[in-house]
KOLLUM-178404 format. One record per residue (C-alpha): residue number from 1; x negated, z, y negated. Coordinates in pm, 1 decimal, padded with zeros to 6 digits. Layout:
residues N
{pt NUM {X Z Y}};
...
END
This chain:
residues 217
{pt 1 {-09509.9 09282.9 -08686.8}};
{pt 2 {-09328.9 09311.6 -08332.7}};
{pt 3 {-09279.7 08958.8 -08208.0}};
{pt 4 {-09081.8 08902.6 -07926.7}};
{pt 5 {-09328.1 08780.5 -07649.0}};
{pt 6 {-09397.6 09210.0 -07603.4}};
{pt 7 {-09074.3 09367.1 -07706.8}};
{pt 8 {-09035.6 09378.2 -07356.1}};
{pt 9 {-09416.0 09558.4 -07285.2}};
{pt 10 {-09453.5 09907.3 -07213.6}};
{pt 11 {-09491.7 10106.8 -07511.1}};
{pt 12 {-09294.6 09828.9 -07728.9}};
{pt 13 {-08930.1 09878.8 -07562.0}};
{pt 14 {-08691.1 10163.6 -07594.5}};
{pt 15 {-08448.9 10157.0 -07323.2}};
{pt 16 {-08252.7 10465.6 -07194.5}};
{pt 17 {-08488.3 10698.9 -07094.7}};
{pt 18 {-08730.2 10633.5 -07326.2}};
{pt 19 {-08494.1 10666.7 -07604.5}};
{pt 20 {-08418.8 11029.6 -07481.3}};
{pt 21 {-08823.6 11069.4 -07497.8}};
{pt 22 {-08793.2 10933.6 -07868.9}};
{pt 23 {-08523.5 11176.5 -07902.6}};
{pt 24 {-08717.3 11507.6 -07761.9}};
{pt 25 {-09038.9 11394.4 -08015.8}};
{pt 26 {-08810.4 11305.7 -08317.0}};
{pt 27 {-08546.8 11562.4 -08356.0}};
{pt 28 {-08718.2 11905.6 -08315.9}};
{pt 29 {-08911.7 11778.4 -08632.5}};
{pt 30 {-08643.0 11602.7 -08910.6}};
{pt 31 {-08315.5 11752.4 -08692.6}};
{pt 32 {-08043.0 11510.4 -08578.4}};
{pt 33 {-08100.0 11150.8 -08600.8}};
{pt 34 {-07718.1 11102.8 -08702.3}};
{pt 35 {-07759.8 11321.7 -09006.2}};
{pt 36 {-07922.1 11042.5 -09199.2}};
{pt 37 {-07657.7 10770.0 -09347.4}};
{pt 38 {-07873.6 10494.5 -09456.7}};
{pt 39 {-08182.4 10401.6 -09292.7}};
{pt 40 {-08465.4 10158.6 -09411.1}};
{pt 41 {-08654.5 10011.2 -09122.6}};
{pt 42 {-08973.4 09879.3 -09269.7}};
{pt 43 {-09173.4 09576.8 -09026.4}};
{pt 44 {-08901.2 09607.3 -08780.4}};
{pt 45 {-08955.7 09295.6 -08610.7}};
{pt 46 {-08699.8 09225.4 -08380.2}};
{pt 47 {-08531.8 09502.2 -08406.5}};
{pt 48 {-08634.1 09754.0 -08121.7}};
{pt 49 {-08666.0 10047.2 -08310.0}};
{pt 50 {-08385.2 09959.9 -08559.3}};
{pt 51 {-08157.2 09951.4 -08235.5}};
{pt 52 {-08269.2 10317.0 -08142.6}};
{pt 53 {-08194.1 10454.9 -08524.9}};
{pt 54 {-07823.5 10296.9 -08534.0}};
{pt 55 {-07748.4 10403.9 -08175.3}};
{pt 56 {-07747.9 10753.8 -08370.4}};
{pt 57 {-07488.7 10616.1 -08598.9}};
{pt 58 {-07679.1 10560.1 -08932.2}};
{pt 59 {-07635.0 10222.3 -09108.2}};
{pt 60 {-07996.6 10018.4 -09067.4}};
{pt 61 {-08158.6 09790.8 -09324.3}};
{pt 62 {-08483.5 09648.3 -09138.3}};
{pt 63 {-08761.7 09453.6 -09321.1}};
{pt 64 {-08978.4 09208.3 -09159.7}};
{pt 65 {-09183.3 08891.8 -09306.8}};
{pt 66 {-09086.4 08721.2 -09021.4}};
{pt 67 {-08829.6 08533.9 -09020.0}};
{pt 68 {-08758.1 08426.0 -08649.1}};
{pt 69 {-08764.6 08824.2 -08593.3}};
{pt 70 {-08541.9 08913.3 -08848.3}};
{pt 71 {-08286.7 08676.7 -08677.5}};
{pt 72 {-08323.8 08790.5 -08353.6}};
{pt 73 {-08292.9 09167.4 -08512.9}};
{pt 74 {-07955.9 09027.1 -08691.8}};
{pt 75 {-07811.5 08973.6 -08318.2}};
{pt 76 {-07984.1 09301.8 -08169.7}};
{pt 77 {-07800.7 09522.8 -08416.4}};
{pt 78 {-07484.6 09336.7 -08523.1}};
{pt 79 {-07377.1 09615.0 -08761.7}};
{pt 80 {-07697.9 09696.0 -08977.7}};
{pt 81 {-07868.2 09434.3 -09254.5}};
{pt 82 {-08216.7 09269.1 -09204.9}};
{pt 83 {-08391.2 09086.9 -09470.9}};
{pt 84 {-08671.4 08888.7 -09507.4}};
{pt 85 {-08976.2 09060.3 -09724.2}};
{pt 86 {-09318.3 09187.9 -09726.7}};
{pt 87 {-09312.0 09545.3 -09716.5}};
{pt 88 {-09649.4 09544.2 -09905.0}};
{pt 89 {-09462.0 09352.9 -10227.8}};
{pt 90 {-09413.7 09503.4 -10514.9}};
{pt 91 {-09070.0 09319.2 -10551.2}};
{pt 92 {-08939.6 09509.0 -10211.0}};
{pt 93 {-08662.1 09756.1 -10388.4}};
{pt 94 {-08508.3 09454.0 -10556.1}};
{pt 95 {-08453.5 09308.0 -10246.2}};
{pt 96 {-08258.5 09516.2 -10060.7}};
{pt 97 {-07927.8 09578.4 -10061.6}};
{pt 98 {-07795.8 09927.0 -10202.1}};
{pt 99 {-08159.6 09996.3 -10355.3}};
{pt 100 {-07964.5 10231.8 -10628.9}};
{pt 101 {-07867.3 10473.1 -10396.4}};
{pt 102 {-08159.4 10457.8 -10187.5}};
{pt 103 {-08188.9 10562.2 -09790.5}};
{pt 104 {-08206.8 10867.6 -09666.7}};
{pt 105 {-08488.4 10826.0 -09421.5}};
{pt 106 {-08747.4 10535.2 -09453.8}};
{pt 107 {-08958.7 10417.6 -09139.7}};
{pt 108 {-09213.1 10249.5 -09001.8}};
{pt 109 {-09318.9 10218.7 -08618.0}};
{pt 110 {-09615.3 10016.7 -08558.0}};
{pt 111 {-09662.8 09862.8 -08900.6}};
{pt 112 {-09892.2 10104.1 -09133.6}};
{pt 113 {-10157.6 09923.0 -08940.1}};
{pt 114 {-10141.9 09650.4 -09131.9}};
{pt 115 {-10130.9 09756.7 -09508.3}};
{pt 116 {-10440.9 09614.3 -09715.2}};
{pt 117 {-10377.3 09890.3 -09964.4}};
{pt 118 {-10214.0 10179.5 -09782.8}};
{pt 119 {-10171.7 10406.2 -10111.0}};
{pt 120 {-10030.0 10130.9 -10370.5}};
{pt 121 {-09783.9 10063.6 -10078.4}};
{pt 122 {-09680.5 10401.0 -09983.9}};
{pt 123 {-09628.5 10467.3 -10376.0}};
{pt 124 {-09376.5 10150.0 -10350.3}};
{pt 125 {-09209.8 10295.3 -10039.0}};
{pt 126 {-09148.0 10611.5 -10263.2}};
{pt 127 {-08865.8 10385.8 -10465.1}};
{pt 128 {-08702.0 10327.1 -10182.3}};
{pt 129 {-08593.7 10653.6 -10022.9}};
{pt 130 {-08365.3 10951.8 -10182.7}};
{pt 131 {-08557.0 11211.8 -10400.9}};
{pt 132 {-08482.6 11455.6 -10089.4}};
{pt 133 {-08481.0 11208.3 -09825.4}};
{pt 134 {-08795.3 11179.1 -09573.1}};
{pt 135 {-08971.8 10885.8 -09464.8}};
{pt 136 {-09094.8 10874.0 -09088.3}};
{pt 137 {-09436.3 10680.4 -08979.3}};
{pt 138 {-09484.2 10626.9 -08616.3}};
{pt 139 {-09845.1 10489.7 -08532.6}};
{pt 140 {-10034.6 10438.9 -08249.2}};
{pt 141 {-10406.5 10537.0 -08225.9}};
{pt 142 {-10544.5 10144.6 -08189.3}};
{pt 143 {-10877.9 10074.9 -08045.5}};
{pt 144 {-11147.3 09829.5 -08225.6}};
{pt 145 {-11279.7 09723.5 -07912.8}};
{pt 146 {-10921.8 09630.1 -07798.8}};
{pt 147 {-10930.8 09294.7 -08054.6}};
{pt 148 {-11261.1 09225.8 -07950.7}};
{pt 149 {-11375.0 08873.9 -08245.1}};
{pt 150 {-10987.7 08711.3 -08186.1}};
{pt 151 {-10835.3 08636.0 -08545.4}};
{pt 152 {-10647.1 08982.3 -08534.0}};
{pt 153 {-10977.8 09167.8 -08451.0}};
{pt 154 {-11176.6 08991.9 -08736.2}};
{pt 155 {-10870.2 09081.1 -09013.9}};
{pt 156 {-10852.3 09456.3 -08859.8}};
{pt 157 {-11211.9 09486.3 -09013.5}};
{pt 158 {-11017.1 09500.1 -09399.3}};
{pt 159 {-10748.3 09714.3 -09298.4}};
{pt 160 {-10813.0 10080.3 -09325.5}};
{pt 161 {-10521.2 10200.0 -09108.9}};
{pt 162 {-10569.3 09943.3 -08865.0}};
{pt 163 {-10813.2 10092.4 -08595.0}};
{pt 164 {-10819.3 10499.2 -08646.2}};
{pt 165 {-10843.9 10741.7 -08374.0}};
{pt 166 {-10647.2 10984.4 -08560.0}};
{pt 167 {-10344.8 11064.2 -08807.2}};
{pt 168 {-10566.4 11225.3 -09074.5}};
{pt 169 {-10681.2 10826.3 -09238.1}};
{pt 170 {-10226.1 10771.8 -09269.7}};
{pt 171 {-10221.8 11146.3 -09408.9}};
{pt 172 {-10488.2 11104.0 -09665.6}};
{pt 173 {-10355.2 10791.8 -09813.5}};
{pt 174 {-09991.6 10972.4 -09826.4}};
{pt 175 {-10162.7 11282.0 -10032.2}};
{pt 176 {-10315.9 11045.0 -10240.3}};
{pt 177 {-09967.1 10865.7 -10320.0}};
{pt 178 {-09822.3 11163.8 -10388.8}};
{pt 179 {-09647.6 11234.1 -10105.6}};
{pt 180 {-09548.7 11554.2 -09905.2}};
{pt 181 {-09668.1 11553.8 -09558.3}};
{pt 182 {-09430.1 11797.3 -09387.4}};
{pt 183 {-09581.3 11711.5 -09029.7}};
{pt 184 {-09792.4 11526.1 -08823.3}};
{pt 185 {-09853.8 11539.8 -08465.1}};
{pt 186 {-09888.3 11362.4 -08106.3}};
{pt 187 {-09553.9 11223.8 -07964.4}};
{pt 188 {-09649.7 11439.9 -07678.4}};
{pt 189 {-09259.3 11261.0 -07453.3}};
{pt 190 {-09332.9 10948.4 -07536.0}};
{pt 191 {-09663.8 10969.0 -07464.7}};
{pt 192 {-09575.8 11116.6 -07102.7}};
{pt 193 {-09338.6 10883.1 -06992.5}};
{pt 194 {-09481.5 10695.2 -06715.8}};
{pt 195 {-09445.7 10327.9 -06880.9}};
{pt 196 {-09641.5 10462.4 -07176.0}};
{pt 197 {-09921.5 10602.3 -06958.0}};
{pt 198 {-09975.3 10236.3 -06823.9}};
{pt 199 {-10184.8 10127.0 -07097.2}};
{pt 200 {-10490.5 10249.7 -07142.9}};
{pt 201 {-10601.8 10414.6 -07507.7}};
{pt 202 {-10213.6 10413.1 -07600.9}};
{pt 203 {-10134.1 10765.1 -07760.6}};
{pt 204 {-09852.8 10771.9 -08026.0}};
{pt 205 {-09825.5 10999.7 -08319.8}};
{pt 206 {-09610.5 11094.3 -08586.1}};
{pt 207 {-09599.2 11134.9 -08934.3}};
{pt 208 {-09280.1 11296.9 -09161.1}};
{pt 209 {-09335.6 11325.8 -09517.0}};
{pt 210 {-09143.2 11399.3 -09811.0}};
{pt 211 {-09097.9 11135.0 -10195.6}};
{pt 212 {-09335.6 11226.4 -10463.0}};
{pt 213 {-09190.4 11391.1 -10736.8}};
{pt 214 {-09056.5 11162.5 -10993.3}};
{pt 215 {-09365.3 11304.7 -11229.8}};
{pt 216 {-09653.8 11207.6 -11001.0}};
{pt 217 {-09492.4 10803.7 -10969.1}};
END
């Protein structure tokens, strides 16, 4: 998950302008951010991304495992509700607050590359999120080389999501769970803004998808 020693890193942060950047990638696809009520921010660290979806006026409940970030997303975003959980657990729903009504748009920036079992967890995710809400996966295209034989680089090895060069891996494992991918494309602002260019093999894509039908769960 974010931690907070590179919430501050290009590519990590969201101030103004590259909120308007999120903004010009988001909203041509899934329409105003303010239209959706209740948002579920799955891994959302510290909060950097959970600050950008209430800033449109929705009411945020982020998941992280980590504690210390949850806390310091509590403070970020005064107004939404973070809990501690693994988003991979099949004991999520019961966790959250409001899990009867369910959100009307589920995401997840920078945390799909970390699911051990992308399609069990994605069929989870599905029992979180309206029967016509839409959940929203933001990913970045992560290099193998990059990890080189730390700890991180040696556990990427089990992850399928973890090191793919394209959105077609996060699509397949959707399809398989039984859920409608609408879209899925390069986050061609963010991508361009000049603190994103800084780092080399960072390229950003997008994935919007729709809940299986209740037959297919």
């Amino acid at each position: 998950m974010i931690m907070t020693s590179i919430d501050g890193q290009p590519g990590f942060f969201i101030d103004g302008e590259m909120a308007q950047a999120y903004r010009r990638d988001l909203e041509p696809v899934m329409g105003s951010l303010a239209s959706y009520q209740t948002i579920i921010d799955l891994g959302a660290g510290t909060g950097v991304f959970s600050q950008f979806l209430a800033a449109a006026g929705g009411y945020v409940i982020g998941v992280d495992r980590n504690q210390p970030s949850v806390q310091q997303a509590g403070l970020r975003v005064p107004h939404g509700h973070f809990v501690v959980a693994d988003i991979e657990d099949q004991g999520l729903p019961q966790s959250l607050p409001f899990v009867e009504h369910r959100a009307d748009l589920v995401t997840a920036r920078y945390a799909i590359h970390e699911l051990a079992d992308p399609i069990t967890t994605f069929r989870l995710w599905s029992q979180l999120i309206h029967p016509r809400g839409s959940m929203l996966l933001i990913e970045n295209c992560w290099q193998r080389r990059d990890w080189g034989w730390s700890p991180w680089g040696q556990q990427s090895d089990t992850l399928p999501l973890a090191c793919t060069q394209t959105w077609a891996t996060a699509v397949y494992c959707l399809r398989w769970a039984g859920w409608d991918v609408v879209h899925c494309g390069w986050m061609d602002a963010v991508n361009a803004h000049h603190t994103t260019r800084l780092i080399a093999g960072f390229r950003l894509y997008m994935i919007l998808a729709r809940p299986p039908r209740a037959s297919m769960l």
